[in-house]
C-alpha positions as CSV (number, residue, x, y, z in Angstrom):
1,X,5.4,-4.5,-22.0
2,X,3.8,-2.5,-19.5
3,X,3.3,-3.0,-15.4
4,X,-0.1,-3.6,-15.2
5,X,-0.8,-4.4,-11.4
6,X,0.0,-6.2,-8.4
7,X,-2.2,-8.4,-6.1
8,X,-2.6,-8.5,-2.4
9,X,-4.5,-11.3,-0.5
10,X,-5.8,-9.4,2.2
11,X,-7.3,-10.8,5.9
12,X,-9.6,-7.5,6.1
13,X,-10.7,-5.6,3.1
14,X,-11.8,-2.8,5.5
15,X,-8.2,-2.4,7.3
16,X,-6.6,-2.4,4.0
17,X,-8.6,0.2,2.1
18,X,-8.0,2.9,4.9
19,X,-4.6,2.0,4.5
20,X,-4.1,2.2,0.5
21,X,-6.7,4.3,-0.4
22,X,-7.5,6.7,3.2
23,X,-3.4,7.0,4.2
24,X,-1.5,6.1,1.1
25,X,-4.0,7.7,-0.8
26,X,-4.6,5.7,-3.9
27,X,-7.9,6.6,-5.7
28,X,-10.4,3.2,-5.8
29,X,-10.7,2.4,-9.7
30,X,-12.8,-0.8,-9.6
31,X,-14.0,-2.1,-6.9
32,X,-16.8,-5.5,-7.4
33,X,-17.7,-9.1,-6.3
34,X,-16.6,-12.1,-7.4
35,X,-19.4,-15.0,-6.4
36,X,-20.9,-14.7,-2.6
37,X,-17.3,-14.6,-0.9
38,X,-14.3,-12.3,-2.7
39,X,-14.2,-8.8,-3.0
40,X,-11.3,-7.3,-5.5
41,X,-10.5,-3.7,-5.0
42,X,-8.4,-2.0,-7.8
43,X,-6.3,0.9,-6.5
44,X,-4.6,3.3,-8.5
45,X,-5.5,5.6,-11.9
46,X,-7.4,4.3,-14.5
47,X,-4.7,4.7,-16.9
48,X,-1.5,3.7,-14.3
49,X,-0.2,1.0,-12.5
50,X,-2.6,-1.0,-9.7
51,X,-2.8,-2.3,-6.6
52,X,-5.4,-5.2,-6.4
53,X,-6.6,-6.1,-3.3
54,X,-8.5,-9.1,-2.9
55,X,-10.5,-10.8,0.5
56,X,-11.8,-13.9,0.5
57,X,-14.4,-14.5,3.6
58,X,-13.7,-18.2,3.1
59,X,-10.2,-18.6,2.6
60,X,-7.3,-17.3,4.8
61,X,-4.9,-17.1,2.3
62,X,-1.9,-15.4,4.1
63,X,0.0,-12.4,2.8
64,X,3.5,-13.8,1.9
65,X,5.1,-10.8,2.6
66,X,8.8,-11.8,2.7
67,X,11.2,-9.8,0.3
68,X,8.6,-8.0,-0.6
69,X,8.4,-4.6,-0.7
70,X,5.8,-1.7,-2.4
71,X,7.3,1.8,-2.7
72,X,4.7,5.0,-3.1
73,X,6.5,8.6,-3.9
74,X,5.3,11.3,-1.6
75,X,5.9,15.0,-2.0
76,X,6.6,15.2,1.7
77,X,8.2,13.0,3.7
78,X,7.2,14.8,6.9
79,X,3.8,15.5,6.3
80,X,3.4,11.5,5.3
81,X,5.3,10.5,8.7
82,X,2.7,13.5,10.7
83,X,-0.3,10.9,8.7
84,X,1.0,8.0,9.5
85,X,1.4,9.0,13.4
86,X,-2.4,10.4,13.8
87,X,-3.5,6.8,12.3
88,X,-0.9,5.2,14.5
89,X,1.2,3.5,12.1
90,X,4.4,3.6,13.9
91,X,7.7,3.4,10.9
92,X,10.1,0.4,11.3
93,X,13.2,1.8,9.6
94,X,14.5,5.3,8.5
95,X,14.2,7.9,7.7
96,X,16.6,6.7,5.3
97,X,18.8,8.7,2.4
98,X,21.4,6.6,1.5
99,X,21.5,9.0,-2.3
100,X,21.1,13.1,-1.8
101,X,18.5,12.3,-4.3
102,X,16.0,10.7,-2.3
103,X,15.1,9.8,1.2
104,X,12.4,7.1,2.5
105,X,11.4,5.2,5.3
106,X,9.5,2.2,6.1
107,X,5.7,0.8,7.3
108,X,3.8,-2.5,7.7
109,X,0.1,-2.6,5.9
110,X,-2.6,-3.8,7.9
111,X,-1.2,-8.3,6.6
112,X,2.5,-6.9,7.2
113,X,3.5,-6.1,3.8
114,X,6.2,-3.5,3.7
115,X,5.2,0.1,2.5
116,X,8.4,2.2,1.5
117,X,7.7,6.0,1.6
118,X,9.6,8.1,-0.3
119,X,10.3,11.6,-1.1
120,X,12.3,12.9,-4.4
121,X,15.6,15.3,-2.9
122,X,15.7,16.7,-6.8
């Protein structure tokens, strides 16, 4: 059995692509409509794990973001704390390196879902 995706409701489709795709970086894979009022964007490689994102004009459909947590690998962890800054994301916790083999830190997305950052030590 393999990860396939995971799906965000988001308040503004617009916020949350310069977030996934502009900062985090994640390459749009699908992006369509579904009737006159939901957009899905799929995030991620065509072969790989997703991020779906999906707005609904009609619906506020909140993110339940509690206990939840999305983690993205970065080959810098200074260089992705320099990006965040300039698109003022400030970082709620860390930097963090509770193993010598990794360190990471923490972000909101644009509905509050936290983002952990993290850089390999190996």
């Amino acid at each position: 059995m393999n990860f396939c995706w995971i799906t965000l409701n988001v308040s503004n489709m617009e916020k949350s692509l310069k977030f996934y795709h502009e900062i985090i970086g994640l390459k749009i894979s699908e992006q369509f409509k579904v009737g006159e009022d939901t957009e899905i964007v799929m995030l991620g490689e065509n072969d790989g794990t997703k991020v779906e994102l999906i707005y609904n004009k009609k619906q506020n459909i909140p993110a339940r973001a509690e206990r939840l947590s999305i983690g993205f690998e970065v080959k810098s962890l200074d260089e992705a704390m320099e990006l965040l800054k300039n698109n003022n994301i400030p970082i709620k916790r860390g930097p963090i390196s509770p193993l010598p083999s990794s360190t990471f830190f923490f972000v909101d997305d644009p509905d509050g879902i936290e983002v952990q950052i993290v850089q390999s030590n190996i």
